[in-house]
C-alpha positions in Angstrom: -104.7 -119.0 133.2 -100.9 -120.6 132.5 -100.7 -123.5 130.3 -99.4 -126.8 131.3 -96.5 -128.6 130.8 -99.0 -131.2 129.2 -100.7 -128.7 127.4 -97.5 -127.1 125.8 -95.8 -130.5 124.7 -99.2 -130.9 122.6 -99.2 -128.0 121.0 -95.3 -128.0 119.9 -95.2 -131.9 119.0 -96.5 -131.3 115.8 -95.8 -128.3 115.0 -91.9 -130.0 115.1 -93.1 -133.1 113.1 -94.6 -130.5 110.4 -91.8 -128.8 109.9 -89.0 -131.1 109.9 -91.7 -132.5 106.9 -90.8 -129.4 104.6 -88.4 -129.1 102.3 -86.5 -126.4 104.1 -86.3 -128.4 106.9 -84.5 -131.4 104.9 -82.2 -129.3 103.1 -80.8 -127.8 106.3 -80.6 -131.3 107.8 -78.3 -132.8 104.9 -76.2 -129.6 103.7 -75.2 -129.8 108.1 -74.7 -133.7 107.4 -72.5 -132.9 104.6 -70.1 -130.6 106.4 -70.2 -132.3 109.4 -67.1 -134.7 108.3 -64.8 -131.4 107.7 -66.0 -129.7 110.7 -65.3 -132.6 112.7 -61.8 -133.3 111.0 -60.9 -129.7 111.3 -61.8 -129.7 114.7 -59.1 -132.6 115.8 -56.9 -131.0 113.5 -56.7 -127.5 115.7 -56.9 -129.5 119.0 -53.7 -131.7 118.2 -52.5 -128.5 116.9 -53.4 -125.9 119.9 -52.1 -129.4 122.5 -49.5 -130.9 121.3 -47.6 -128.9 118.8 -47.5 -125.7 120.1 -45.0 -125.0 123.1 -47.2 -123.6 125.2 -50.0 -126.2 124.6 -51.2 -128.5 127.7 -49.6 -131.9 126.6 -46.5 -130.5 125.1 -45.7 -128.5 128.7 -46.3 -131.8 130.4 -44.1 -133.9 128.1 -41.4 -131.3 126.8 -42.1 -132.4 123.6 -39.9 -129.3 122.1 -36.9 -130.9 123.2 -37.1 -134.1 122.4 -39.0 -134.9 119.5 -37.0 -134.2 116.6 -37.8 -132.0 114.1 -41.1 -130.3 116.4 -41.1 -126.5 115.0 -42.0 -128.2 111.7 -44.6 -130.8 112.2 -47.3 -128.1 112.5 -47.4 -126.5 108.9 -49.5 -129.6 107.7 -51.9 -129.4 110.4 -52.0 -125.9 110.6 -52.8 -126.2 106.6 -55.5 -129.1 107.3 -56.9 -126.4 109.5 -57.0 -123.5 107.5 -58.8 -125.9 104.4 -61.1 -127.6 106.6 -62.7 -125.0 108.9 -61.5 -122.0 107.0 -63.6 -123.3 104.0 -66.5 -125.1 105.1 -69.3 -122.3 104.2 -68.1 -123.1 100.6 -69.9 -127.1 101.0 -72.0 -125.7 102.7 -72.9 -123.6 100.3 -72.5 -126.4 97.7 -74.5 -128.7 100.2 -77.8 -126.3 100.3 -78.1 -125.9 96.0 -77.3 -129.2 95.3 -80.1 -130.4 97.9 -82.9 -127.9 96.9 -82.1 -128.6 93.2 -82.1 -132.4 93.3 -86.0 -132.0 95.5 -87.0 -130.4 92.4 -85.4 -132.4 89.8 -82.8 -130.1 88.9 -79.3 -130.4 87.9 -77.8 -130.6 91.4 -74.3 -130.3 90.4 -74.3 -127.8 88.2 -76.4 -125.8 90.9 -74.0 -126.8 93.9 -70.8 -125.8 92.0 -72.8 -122.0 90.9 -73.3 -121.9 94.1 -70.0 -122.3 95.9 -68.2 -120.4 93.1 -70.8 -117.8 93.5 -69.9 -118.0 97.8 -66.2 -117.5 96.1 -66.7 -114.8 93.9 -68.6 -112.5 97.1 -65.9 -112.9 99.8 -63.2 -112.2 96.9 -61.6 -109.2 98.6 -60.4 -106.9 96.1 -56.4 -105.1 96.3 -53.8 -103.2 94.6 -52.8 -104.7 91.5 -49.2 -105.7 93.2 -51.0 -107.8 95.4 -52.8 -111.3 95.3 -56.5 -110.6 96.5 -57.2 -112.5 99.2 -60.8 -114.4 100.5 -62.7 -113.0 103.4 -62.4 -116.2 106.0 -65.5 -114.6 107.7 -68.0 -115.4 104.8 -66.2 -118.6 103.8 -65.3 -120.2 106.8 -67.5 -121.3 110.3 -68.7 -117.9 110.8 -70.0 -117.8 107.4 -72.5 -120.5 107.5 -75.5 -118.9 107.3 -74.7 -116.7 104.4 -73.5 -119.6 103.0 -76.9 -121.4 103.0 -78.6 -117.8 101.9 -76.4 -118.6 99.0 -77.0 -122.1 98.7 -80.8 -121.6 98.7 -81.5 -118.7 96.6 -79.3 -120.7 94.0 -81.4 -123.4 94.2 -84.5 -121.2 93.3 -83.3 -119.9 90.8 -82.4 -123.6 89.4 -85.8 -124.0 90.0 -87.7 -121.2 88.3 -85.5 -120.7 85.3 -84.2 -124.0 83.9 -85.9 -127.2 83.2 -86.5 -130.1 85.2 -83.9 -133.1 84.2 -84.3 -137.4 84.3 -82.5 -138.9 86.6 -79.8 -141.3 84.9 -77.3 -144.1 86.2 -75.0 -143.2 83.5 -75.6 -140.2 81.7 -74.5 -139.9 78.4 -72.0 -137.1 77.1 -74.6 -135.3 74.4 -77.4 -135.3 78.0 -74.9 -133.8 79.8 -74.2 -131.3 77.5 -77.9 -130.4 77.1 -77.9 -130.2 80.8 -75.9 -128.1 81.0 -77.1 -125.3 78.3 -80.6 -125.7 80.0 -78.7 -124.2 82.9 -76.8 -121.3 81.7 -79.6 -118.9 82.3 -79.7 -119.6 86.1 -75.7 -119.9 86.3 -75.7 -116.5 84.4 -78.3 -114.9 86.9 -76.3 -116.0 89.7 -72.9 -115.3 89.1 -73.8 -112.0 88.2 -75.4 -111.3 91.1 -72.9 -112.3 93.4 -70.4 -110.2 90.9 -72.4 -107.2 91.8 -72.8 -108.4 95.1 -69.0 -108.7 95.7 -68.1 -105.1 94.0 -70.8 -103.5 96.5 -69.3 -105.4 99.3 -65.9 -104.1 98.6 -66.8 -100.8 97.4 -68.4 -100.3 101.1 -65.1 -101.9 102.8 -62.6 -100.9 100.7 -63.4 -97.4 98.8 -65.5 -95.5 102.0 -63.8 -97.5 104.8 -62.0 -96.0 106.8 -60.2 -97.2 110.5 -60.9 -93.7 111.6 -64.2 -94.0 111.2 -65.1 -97.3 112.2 -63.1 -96.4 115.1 -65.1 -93.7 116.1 -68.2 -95.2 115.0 -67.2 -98.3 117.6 -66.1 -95.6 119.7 -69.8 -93.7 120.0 -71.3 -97.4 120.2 -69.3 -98.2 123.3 -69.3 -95.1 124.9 -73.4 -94.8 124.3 -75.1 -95.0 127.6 -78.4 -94.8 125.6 -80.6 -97.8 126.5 -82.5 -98.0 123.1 -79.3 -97.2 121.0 -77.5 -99.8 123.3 -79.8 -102.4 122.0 -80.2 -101.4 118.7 -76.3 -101.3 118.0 -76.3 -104.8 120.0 -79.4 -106.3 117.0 -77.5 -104.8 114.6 -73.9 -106.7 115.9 -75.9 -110.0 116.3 -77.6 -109.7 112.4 -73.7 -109.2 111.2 -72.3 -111.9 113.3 -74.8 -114.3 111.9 -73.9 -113.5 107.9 -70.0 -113.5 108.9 -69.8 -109.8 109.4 -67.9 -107.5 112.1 -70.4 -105.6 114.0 -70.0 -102.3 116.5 -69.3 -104.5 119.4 -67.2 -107.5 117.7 -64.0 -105.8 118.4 -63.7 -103.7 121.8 -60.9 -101.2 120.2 -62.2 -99.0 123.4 -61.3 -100.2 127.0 -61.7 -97.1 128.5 -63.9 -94.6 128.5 -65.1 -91.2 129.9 -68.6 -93.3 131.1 -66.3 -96.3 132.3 -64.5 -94.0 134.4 -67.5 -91.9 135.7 -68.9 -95.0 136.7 -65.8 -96.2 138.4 -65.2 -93.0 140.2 -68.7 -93.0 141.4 -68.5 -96.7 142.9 -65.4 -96.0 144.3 -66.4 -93.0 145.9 -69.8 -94.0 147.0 -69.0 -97.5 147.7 -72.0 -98.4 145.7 -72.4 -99.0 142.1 -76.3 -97.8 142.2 -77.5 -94.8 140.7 -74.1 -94.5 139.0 -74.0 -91.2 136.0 -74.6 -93.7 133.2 -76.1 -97.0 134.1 -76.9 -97.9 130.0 -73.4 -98.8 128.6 -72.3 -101.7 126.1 -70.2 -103.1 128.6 -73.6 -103.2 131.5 -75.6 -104.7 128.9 -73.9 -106.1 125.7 -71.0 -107.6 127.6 -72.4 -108.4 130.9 -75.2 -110.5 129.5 -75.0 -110.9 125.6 -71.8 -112.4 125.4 -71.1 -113.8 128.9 -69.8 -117.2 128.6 -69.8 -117.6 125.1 -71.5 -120.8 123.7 -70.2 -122.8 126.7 -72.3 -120.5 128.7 -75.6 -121.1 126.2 -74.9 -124.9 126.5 -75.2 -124.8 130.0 -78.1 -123.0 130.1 -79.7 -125.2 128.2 -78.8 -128.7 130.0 -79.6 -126.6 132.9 -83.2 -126.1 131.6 -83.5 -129.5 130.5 -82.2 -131.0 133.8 -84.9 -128.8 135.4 -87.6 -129.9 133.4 -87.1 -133.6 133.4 -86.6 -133.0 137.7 -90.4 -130.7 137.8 -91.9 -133.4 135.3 -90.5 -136.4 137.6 -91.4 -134.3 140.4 -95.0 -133.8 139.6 -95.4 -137.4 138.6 -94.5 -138.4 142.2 -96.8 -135.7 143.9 -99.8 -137.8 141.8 -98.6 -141.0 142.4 -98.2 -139.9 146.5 -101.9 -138.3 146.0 -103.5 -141.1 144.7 -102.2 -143.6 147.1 -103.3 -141.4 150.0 -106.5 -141.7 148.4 -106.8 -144.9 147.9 -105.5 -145.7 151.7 
C-alpha cells in the first residue's frame, strides 16, 4: 500500500527539525554563512568581468565599449584579480569556517583551530615542481570545487581540537600570558594536523606528479569512454562523481576522446539502418554518463527541482479541491 502525501510530510518533518538540532548541522549552516559574502562578491566580480570588460561580452557588443572608453584593455586585471582571490580561494574560509565552528561548540580555541585548518587546506593543494619553478596551489581543492574537502578538513581539525587539547574560558579581553597558554595547550592538535596534511600533500603529489603520466591517463580516459560495459560505465561514472565532489578530475571530467571505434559503429549502424535500436554497443559514457549525468548542468537540476515543487504544490492544491467539491456534493 503507497504512503500519502500526508503520511510522508509526517514522517520527514521531524526528522528535518532533528537534524538541523545537531551540531553538524549548525556548523554546515554558519561555515556556508561565512563564505557566502566572497562567493557572492566573486560572483559580480566575473559577471561584470565576463559582460562588460571583455570584447566579446553581451553589454560591451551592445555599447562598443572597446572603442570608446579609454583605457578598456586594462580595467580588467583588478577584477580579474578580485576573481581569482574571491572564488579561487573560498575552500580556504571555508575550511577556516568549519574548525573554528566545531571548536568554539566545544569550547576550544577557535582561532587557533580555524587558522590549522586553512593552512593545513594550504599545505595539501601545495603542488610540488622543479626547483626553478615557484610551486603553484591546486585551484580545484582551494577554490568552489573544493568545498567539500575543505569542510572534511575543517571538521576533522576540529576533532582533533576536541580530543587532544583542553577546553578554554571564554574572555572579552584576553590577556597576553592566557593567550600564550592557549596556545601551548594547542600545539599537540596543530602538530597532529599539519602533519597529516604534510603527508597527505606528498602522497597527493607523489600519485600526480612521480607516476602520472598524460599517456596513461589518456588511455585510462580512453578505455573509460570507449567502455560499452554497463556495470563498468557506472562504476567509472561513481567513481568521477566521488572525485568531482573532493575537487578532483575524474575519467569523464575531461572528454580528451570525441571519437571513437563504438561512436562510429553506432553511427554507421543508425545511418545505415535508419534506426538507432539494437545498435553494436548500446552501453557507452556518452549514452549514459553524458546523456543523463551531466545534461543541463545545475541549471538543468534547478529546474528539476522547481519542476517537482510546482507539481507538488498543483497535486496538493488539486486534492484539496477534489475534497472540498466531495463534501459539498455531499452536503447538497
Amino acid at each position: 500500500m503507497g504512503i500519502s502525501q500526508q503520511q510522508l510530510i509526517q514522517r520527514l518533518v521531524p526528522r528535518l527539525v532533528r537534524f538541523r538540532q545537531t551540531n553538524f548541522y549548525r556548523i554546515i549552516q554558519r561555515t556556508l554563512m561565512l563564505i557566502f559574502p566572497f562567493i557572492l562578491i566573486g560572483t559580480f566580480s566575473q559577471i561584470i568581468q565576463l559582460t562588460v570588460l571583455t570584447k566579446s561580452g553581451f553589454i560591451a557588443s551592445i555599447f562598443h565599449l572597446s572603442k570608446w572608453v579609454p583605457y578598456y584593455r586594462y580595467l580588467h586585471y583588478p577584477f580579474d584579480s578580485l576573481t581569482t582571490l574571491t572564488l579561487n580561494g573560498v575552500a580556504v574560509v571555508a575550511a577556516f569556517g568549519a574548525a573554528k565552528y566545531h571548536a568554539k561548540l566545544h569550547q576550544r580555541d577557535d582561532q587557533l583551530a580555524g587558522l590549522t585548518a586553512a593552512i593545513a587546506l594550504l599545505i595539501i593543494a601545495y603542488q610540488y615542481t622543479n626547483q626553478n619553478q615557484v610551486g603553484l596551489f591546486n585551484t580545484l581543492l582551494i577554490g568552489t570545487n573544493g568545498l567539500t574537502g575543505a569542510l572534511l578538513v575543517g571538521g576533522l581539525t576540529g576533532l582533533c581540537f576536541k580530543w587532544f587539547s583542553k577546553p578554554v574560558p571564554e574572555q572579552a579581553s584576553p590577556h597576553t600570558a592566557d593567550i600564550l597558554t592557549r596556545t601551548f595547550g594547542s600545539l599537540l592538535p596543530m602538530a597532529l594536523i599539519l602533519v597529516l596534511a604534510v603527508g597527505l600533500s606528498l602522497a597527493l603529489n607523489w600519485l600526480m606528479i612521480l607516476t602520472y603520466s598524460m599517456d596513461s591517463w589518456s588511455a585510462f580516459q580512453k578505455y573509460a569512454m570507449t567502455s560499452h560495459s554497463l556495470w563498468m560505465t557506472f562504476a567509472l561514472a561513481a567513481l568521477t562523481l566521488l572525485l568531482e565532489i573532493l575537487g578532483l578530475a575524474g575519467p569523464y571530467q575531461e572528454r580528451l576522446v570525441t571519437n571513437s571505434s563504438t561512436m562510429t559503429a553506432n553511427l554507421n549502424y543508425a545511418l545505415t539502418h535508419h534506426s538507432a535500436y539494437h545498435v553494436p554497443y548500446p552501453y557507452t559514457a556518452n549514452t549514459l554518463y553524458h546523456a543523463f549525468g551531466t545534461f543541463g548542468g545545475t541549471g538543468m537540476l534547478l529546474a528539476l527541482l522547481s519542476a517537482a515543487i510546482i507539481i507538488i504544490i498543483t497535486s496538493s492544491r488539486g486534492g484539496a479541491c477534489c475534497r472540498h467539491s466531495s463534501i459539498a456534493t455531499v452536503r447538497y
